[in-house]
C-alpha positions as CSV (number, residue, x, y, z in Angstrom):
1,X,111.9,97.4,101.4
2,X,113.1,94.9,98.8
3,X,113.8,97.4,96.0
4,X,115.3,101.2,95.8
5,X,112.3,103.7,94.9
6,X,112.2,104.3,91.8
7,X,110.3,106.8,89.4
8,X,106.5,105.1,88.3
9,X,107.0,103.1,85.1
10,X,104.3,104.9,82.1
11,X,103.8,101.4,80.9
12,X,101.5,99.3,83.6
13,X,102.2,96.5,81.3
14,X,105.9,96.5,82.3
15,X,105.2,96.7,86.0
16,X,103.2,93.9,86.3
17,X,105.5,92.0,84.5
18,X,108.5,93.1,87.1
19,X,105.7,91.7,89.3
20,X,105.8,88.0,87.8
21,X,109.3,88.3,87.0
22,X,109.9,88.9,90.7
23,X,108.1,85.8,91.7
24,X,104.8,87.6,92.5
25,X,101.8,85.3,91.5
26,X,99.5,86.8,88.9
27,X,96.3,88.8,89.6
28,X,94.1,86.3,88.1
29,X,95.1,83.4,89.8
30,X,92.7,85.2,92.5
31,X,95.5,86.1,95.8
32,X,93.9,86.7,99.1
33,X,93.5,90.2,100.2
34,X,95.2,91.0,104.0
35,X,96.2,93.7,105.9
36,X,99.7,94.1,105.6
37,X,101.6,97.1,107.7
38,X,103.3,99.6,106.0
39,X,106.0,101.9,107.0
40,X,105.6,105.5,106.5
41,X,107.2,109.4,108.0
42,X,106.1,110.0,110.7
43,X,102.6,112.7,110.6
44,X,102.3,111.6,106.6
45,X,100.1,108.8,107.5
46,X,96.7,109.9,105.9
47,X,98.6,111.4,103.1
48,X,100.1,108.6,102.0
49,X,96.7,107.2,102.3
50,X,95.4,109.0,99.8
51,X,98.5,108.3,97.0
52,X,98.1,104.6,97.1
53,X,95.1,104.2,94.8
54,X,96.3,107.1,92.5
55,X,99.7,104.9,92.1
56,X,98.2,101.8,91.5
57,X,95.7,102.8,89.4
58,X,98.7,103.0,86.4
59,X,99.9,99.5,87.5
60,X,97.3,97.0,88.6
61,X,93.6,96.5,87.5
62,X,93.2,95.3,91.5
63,X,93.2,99.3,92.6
64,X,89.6,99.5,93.4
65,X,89.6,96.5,95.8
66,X,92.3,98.2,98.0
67,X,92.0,99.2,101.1
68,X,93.5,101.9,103.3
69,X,93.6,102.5,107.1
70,X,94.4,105.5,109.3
71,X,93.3,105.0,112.7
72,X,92.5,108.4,114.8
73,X,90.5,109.5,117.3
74,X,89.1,112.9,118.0
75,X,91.1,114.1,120.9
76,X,91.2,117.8,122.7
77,X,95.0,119.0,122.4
78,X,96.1,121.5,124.7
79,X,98.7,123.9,123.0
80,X,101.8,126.1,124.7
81,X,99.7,129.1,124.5
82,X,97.2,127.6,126.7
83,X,94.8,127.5,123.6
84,X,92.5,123.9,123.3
85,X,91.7,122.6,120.2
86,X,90.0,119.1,118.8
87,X,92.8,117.3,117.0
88,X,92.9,113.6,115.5
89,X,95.2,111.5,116.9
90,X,96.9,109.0,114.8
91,X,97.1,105.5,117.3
92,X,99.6,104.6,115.0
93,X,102.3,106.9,113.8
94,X,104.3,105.8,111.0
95,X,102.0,103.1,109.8
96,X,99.9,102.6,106.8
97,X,97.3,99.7,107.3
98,X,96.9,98.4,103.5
99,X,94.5,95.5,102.6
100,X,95.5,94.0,99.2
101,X,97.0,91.2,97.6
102,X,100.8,89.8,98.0
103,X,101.3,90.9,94.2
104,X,99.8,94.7,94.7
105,X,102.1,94.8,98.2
106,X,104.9,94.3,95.7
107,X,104.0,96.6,93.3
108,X,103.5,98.8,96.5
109,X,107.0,98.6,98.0
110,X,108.8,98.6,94.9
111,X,106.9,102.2,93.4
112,X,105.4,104.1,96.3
113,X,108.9,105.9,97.5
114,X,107.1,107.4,100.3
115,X,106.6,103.8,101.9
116,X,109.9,102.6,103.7
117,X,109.2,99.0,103.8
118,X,107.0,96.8,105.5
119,X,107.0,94.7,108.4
120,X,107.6,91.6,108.6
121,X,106.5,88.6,110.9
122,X,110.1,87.1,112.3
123,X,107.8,85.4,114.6
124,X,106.4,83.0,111.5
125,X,108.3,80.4,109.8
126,X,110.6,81.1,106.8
127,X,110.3,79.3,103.8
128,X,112.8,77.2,102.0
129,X,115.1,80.1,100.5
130,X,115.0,81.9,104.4
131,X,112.8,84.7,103.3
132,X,110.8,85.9,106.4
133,X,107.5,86.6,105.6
134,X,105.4,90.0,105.7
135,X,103.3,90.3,108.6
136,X,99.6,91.1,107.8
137,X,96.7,91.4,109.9
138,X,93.3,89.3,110.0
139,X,89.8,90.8,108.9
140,X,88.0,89.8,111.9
141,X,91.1,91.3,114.3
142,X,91.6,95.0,112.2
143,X,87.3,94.5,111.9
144,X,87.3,94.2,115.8
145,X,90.1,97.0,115.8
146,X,88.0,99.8,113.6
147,X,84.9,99.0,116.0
148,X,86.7,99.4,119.0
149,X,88.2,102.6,117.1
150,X,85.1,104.0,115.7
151,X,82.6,103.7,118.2
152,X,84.0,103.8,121.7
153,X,84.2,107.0,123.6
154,X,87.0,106.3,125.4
155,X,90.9,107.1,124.5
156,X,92.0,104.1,122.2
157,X,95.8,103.4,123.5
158,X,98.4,100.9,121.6
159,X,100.1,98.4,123.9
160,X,103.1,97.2,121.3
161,X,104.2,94.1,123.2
162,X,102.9,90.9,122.0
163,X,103.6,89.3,125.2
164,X,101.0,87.7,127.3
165,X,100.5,86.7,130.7
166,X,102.4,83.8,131.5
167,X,105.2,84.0,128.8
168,X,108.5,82.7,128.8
169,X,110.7,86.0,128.0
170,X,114.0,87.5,128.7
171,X,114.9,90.8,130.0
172,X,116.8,93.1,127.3
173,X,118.1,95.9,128.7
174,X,118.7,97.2,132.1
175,X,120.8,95.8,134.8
176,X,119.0,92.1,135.1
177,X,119.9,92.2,131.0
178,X,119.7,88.2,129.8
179,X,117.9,87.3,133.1
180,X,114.9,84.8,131.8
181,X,111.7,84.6,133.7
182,X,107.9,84.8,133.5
183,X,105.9,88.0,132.5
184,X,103.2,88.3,135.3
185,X,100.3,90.7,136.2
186,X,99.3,92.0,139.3
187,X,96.4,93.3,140.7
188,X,96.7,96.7,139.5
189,X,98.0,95.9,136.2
190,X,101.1,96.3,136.4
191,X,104.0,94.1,134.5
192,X,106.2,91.9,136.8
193,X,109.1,89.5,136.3
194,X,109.2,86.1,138.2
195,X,111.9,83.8,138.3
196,X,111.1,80.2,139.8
197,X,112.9,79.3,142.9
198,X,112.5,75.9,144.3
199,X,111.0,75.3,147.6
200,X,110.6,79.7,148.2
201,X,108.4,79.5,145.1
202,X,109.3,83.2,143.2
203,X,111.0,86.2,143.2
204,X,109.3,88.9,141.4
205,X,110.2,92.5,140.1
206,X,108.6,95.3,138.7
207,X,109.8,95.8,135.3
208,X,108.8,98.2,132.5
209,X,107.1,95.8,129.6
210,X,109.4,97.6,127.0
211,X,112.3,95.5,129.1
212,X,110.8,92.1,128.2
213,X,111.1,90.2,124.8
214,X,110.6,86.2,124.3
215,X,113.8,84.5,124.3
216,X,115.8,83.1,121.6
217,X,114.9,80.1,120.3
């Protein structure tokens, strides 16, 4: 998060001009709207939902072109007393899908104290003063996301790794710790680990995904 939370300015006037102060172009000058991630407590997800228009209806004329996001799916919960009862499931927990403009994100961040932050993309090229940028999602992928969401009947599950078939990576934990391979799929979907060896071909291992991350540049 860039700044401390602090208590909402009365004077919308005065935020927006922290905004520009801050660098943060001006609404007219017509940002693009994305999805950018926000970090919330955990099982306060749809409430915080519902305080970000409230909030930046005292700072920004832009409040009625932003977007929230909650994704959930109906789900029977069994409880300890044996009891069964349909629950929403967040997919998510602790994020805040928010579709706005870089200037709103700011405003966001800097007044909202129940966001923590947001995340950034460290996989995206810093600028010239090494700021890494925010991470934001795409229409068309959180458009395909909501579908897949909203209309399937089947249990929606979250696969965190952004690893794909085929990728250079390096184990990070664990006793093979620094090893660097390939990420491979077998059959039945599970994640293996292949070195090259010359003339044998490969050794592979089964390794948990959560083990793998790409390797420093």
């Amino acid at each position: 998060m860039e700044a401390d939370p602090s208590i909402l300015s009365s004077n919308p006037a005065s935020a927006m001009s922290l905004a520009v102060a801050g660098g943060v172009p001006k609404a007219e000058e017509e940002e693009p709207q994305r999805w950018f991630v926000a970090m919330v407590m955990h099982n306060t997800e749809k409430a915080c939902a519902q305080k970000v228009k409230p909030l930046l209806s005292e700072l920004t004329p832009e409040t009625e072109s932003v977007e929230t996001y909650v994704p959930t799916q109906r789900e029977k919960h069994l409880w300890k007393n044996g009891r069964k009862k349909m629950v929403d499931r967040v997919l998510c927990p602790s994020y805040l899908f928010i579709r706005c403009t870089e200037s709103t994100r700011y405003l966001i961040s800097k007044y909202a104290s129940f966001v923590k932050g947001f995340i950034k993309d460290h996989a995206r090229t810093v600028d010239q003063s090494r700021i890494v940028p925010f991470a934001y999602i795409t229409d068309q992928q959180m458009d395909d996301f909501r579908r897949m969401v909203e209309q399937t009947e089947m249990p929606v599950t979250i696969n965190p790794s952004t690893l794909k078939q085929g990728d250079m990576v390096k184990v990070g934990t664990g006793p093979l710790k620094g090893l660097k391979g390939y990420m491979l799929h077998d059959g039945e979907g599970k994640t293996t680990f292949a070195i090259c060896i010359n003339i044998l071909g490969s050794a592979r291992v089964e390794l948990p995904i959560s083990y793998l991350e790409k390797p420093d540049s």
